[in-house]
C-alpha positions in Angstrom: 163.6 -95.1 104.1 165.9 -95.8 100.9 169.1 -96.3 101.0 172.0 -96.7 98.9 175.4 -97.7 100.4 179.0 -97.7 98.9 180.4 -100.5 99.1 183.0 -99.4 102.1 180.2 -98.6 104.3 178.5 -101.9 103.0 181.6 -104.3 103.6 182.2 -102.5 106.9 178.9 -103.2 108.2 178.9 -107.0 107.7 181.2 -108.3 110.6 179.1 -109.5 113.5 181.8 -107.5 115.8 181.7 -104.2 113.6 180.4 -101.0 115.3 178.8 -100.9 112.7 177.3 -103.7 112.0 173.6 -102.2 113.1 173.4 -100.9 108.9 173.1 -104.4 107.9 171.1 -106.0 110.8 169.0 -102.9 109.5 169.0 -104.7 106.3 168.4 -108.1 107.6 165.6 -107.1 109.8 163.6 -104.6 107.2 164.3 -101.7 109.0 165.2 -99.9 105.8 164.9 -100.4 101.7 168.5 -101.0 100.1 168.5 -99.8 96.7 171.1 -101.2 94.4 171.5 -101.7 91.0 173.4 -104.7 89.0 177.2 -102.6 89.0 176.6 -101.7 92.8 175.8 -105.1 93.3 179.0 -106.6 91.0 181.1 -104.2 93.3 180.0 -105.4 96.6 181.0 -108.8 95.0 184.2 -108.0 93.5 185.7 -106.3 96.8 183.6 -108.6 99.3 185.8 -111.6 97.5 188.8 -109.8 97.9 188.9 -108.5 101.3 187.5 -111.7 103.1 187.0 -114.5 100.5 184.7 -115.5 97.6 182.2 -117.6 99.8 182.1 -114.5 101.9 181.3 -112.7 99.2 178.6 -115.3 97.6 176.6 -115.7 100.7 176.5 -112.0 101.0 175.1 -111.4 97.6 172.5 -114.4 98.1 170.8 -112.7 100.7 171.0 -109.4 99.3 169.2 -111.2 96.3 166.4 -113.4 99.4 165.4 -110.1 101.0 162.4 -108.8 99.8 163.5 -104.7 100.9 166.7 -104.9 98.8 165.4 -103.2 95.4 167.2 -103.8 92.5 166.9 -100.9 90.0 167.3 -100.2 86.5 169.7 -97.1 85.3 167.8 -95.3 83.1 170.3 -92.3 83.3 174.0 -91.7 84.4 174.9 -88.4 85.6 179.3 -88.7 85.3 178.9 -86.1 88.2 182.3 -87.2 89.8 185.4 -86.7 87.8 187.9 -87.9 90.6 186.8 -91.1 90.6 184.2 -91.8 87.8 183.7 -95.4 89.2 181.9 -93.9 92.3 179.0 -92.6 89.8 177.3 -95.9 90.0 176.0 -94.7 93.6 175.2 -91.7 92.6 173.3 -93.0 89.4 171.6 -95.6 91.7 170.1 -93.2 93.9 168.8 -90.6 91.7 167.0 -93.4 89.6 166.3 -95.6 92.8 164.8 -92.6 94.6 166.6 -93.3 97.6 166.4 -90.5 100.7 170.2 -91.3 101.3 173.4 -92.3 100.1 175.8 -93.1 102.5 179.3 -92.9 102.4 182.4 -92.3 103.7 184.4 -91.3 100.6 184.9 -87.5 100.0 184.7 -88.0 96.2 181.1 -87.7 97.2 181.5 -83.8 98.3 180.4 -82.4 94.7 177.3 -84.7 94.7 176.4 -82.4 97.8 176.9 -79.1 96.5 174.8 -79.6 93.0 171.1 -79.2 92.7 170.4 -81.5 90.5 170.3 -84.1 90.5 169.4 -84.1 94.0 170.9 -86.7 96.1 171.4 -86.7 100.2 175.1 -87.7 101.1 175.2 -88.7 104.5 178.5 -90.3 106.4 178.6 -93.5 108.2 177.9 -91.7 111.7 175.2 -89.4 110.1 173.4 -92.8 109.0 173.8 -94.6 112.3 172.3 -91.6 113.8 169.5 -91.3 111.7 168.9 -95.0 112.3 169.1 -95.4 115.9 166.5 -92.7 116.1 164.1 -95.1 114.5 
């Protein structure tokens, strides 16, 4: 399975103590293929750093960078397919051209991605994903 995850779900998964923290042992442990691309990863960084602190933030991203099912992709095409929030087109962008089966978030700016055809990209939630996981 490929996944690509915004960074809310990302940062919220991290804490040892987190009910969700299963989507990143899923990384950890190769469960799953993380698909991200250089301005995902740069946003994971930027808001990692803020919200705990900039070694938080470093060691997170050095991992990310160790693990050999985190797939960093090229973006060979950018859709603009959300006007609300143009910023949250990196996801979208980086699962279309990382072929990833989902992206999951948690952010309704994400609710146009599901209603067009193409490009075709499956938006799942937070509680979706854990589901589809745990049945793994």
């Amino acid at each position: 399975m490929r996944v690509v995850l915004d960074t809310n779900v990302f940062l919220v998964s991290i804490p040892p103590k987190s009910l969700y923290h299963s989507v990143f042992q899923g990384i950890v442990q190769k469960d799953y293929t993380l698909v991200v691309s250089q301005d995902v990863l740069l946003e994971y960084e930027e808001i990692l750093a803020q919200r705990a602190n900039p070694n938080v933030a470093k060691n997170a991203l050095s991992l990310l960078q160790t693990l050999p099912n985190v797939e960093n992709i090229n973006i060979n095409f950018q859709w603009e397919i959300i006007q609300i929030d143009k910023d949250d087109n990196k996801f979208v962008d980086t699962a279309f051209n990382g072929n990833a089966d989902y992206l999951v978030t948690n952010d309704k700016h994400f609710e146009i991605v599901k209603t067009n055809e193409f490009p075709s990209v499956k938006v799942v939630n937070l509680n979706e994903f854990l589901e589809l996981i745990q049945k793994k």
